[in-house]
N, C-alpha and C positions, 0 to 999 in steps of 0.2 A: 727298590728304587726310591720310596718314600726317603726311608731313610737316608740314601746317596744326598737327596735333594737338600735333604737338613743340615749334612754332614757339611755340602758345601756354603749353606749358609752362617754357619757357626766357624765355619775357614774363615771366612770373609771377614769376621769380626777378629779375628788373632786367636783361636781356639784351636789346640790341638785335638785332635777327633782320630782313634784309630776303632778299626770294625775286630769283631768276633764274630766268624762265622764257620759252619759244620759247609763239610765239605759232600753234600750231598750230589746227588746229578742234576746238569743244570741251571748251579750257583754262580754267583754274578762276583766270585771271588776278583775272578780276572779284570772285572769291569772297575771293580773298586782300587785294586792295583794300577789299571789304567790312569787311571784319575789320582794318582800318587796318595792314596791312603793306606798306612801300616794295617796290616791286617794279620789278627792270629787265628789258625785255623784251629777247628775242633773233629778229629776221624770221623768219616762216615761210616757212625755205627748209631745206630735207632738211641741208643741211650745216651751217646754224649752228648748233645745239648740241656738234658736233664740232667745232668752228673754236675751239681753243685761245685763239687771239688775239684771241677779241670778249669770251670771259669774262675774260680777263686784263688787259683795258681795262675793265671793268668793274669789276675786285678795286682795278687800281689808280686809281680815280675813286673808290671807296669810303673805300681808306686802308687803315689797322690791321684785318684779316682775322683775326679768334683761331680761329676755326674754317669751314671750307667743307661743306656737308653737299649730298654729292654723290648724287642718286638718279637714275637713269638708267641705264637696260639699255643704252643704247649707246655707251657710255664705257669706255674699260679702263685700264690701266696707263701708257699712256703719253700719253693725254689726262690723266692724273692727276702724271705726272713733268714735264710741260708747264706746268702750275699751279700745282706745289706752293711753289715758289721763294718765291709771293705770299702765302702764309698761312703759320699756324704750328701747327693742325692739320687733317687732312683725314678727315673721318670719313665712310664708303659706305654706304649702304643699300642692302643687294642681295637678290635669293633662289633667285638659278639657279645660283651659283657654277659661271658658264662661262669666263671669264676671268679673268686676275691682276689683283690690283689693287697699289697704289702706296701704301698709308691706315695713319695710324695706328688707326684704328678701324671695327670694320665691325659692321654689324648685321641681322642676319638673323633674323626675328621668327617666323617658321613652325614648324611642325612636322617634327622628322625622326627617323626611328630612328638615323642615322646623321650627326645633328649637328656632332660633336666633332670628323668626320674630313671633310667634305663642302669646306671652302675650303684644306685640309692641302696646301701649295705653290702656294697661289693669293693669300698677303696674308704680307706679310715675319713671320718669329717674333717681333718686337716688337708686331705688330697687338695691340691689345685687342680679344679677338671674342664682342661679346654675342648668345647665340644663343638661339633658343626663345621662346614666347610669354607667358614671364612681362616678355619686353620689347616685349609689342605697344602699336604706338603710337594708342592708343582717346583720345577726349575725358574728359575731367575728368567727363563726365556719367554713366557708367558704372558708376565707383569708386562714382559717389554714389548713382547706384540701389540698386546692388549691396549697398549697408548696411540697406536697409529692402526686399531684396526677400521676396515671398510666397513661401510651399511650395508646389512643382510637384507637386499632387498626380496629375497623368498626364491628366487630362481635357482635353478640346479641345473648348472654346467661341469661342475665336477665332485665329484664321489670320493669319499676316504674309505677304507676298509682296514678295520685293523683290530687285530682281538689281544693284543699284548706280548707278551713272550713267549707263551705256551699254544693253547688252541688245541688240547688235544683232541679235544672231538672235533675238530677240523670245520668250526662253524666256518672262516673264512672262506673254503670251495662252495658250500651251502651260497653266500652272500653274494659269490662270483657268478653264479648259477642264476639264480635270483634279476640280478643286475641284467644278466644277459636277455633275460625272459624279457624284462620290463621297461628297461632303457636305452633311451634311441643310442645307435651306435656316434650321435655327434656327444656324447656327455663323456668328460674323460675320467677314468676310475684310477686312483691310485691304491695301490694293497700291499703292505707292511707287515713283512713278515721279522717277527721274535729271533732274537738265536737259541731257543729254546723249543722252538716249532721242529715237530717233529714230521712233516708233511711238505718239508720245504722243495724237495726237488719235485715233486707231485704239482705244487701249488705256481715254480717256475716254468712248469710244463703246462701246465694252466691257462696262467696269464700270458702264453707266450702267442698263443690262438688267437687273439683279439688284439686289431690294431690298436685299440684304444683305452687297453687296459696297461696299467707300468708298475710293474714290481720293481720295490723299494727292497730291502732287509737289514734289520737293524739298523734305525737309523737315530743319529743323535740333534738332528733340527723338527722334531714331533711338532712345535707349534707353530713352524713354515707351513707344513704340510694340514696341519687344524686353519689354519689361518686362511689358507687359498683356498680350502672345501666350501662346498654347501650344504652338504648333507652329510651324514657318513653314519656306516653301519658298525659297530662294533664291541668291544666287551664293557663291563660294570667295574668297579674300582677304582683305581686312583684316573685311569685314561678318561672317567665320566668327567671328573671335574678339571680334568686339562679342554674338556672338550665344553664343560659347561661355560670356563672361565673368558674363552674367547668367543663365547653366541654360538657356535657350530650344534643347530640342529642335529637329534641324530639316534637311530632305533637299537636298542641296545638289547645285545643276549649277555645272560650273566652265565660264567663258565667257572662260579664258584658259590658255595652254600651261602656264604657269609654275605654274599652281594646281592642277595633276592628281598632281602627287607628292606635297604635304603635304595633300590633300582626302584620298589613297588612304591616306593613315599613320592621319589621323585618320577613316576609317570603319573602319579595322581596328582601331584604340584603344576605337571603340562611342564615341567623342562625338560625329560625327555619321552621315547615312547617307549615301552618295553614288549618287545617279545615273550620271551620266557626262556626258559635254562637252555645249555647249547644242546644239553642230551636229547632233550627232546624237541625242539623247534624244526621242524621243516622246511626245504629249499622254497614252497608253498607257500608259507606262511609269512616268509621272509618276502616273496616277490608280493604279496599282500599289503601288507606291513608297507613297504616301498611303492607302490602304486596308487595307498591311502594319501602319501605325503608329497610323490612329483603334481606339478601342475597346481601344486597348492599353496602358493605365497603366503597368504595370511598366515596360514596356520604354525607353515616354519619361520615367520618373524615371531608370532605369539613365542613359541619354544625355546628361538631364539635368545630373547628377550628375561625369559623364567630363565633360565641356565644363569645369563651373565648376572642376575641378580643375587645368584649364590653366590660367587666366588670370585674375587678380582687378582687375583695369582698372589697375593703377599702372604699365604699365610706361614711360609716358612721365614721370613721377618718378623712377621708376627708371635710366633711361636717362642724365637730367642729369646725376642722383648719381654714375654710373661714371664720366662725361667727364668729373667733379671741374670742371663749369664755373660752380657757383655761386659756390665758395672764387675762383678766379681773375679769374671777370669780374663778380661783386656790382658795380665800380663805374662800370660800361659803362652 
């Protein structure tokens, strides 16, 4: 999705943008076709996104390569020194810096106390390294809420629930559960489910119980539904800072390894609260966690207030701007 967001941003400017993607299950090939982007696929087989030489048949069936924007955890430096021959720059989107990488440019959109030094002998001293969540990559639809949003004045009349595309451990029934324990039946919950959720007709059957709960699924105006909340419960990664960017208070389980260092930066910052991993949090813990926060104004305008001060949705403008790829490829 990161990358969707950028892809459309770089449209915008007269930039031709086609995707490479492995055809694994659950791939958002379709979505990207949706959205009229050429895309070449790679077989779902555990090695071909590794195999140097199907994407380098591919760079050169395309031609003139200005830029490769390489996302993938399982790639390093020297799938990257194997490539690079074919383009003329190679820009990474990473957030574990567990590996070196080979790039002129890398980006890492999270939260860290220790940013500045976190890729320090892991990207050559020419890298340009955009770090921090003034460069998260959010839809154009954000920025534009974001201009006309309401004062959070601290009250909770309505609930987001949303853990992203997947949710395999099924935090969402957990938060539905939770809700029901702890909130009056006048507060209305909205719960958004992925097309990737594999719990959907469970969690239809669910919501269908409570007058005052309304199952959404897959839905393409996320920051309507951030925008009219007050609260909301849901996953870590790029969803924190669609949620940070518009003030939406909000207690977050992370449902992935990579997302428990910058969740724990930002519950110690007070922009959000965290939980803890979805494996292990409880329906308990969660109706906790939510019982700390209803009835308590102050504290979710404080939270409020931390969030929007990370992140004001431009950072995929932002982003072009640094690569200097408008000046360059305007007539691509």
């Amino acid at each position: 999705m990161r990358c969707l967001n950028l892809a459309e941003a770089l449209r915008l400017q007269g930039i031709k943008v086609i995707f490479i993607c492995q055809e694994l299950p659950g791939n958002s090939i379709g979505l990207l076709e949706k959205n009229k982007f050429e895309v070449y696929r790679l077989p779902n087989e555990a090695e071909s996104a590794a195999n140097s030489g199907q994407v380098i048949e591919i760079l050169e069936k395309i031609g003139t390569v200005h830029c490769l924007i390489v996302d993938h955890y399982g790639l390093d430096i020297q799938w990257e020194q194997a490539v690079r021959p074919f383009i003329q720059k190679l820009f990474v989107i990473d957030d574990q810096a567990n590996r070196k990488h080979h790039c002129d440019i890398l980006l890492d959109q999270n939260f860290y106390f220790n940013k500045e030094f976190r890729y320090k002998n892991l990207v050559p001293e020419t890298c340009l390294q955009l770090l921090g969540p003034q460069y998260a990559l959010l839809k154009s639809d954000f920025s534009h809420h974001r201009k006309s949003l309401r004062d959070r004045e601290g009250s909770v009349k309505k609930i987001l629930i949303s853990f992203g595309g997947s949710d395999e451990t099924n935090a969402t029934a957990k938060a539905i559960a939770a809700c029901s324990q702890v909130v009056n039946s006048t507060v209305e919950i909205d719960v958004i489910v992925g097309a990737s959720n594999p719990h959907q007709q469970s969690l239809t059957d669910l919501c269908a119980k409570f007058s005052n709960i309304h199952y959404a699924f897959q839905v393409n105006n996320m920051a309507e539904f951030i925008a009219n909340a007050d609260l909301a419960i849901g996953a870590g990664g790029i969803t924190t800072w669609e949620r940070c960017c518009l003030g939406l208070p909000s207690l977050v389980i992370t449902n992935a390894l990579n997302q428990e260092e910058p969740t724990t930066a930002l519950s110690a910052l007070g922009a959000i609260h965290y939980i803890g991993r979805s494996e292990d949090v409880s329906m308990d813990q969660i109706s906790a966690s939510l019982d700390g926060y209803l009835n308590k104004p102050e504290k979710l305008r404080t939270m409020s207030v931390a969030g929007r001060e990370l992140v004001d949705g431009y950072g995929c403008p932002r982003v072009v701007e640094q690569l200097n790829l408008i000046e360059k490829f305007s007539h691509v």
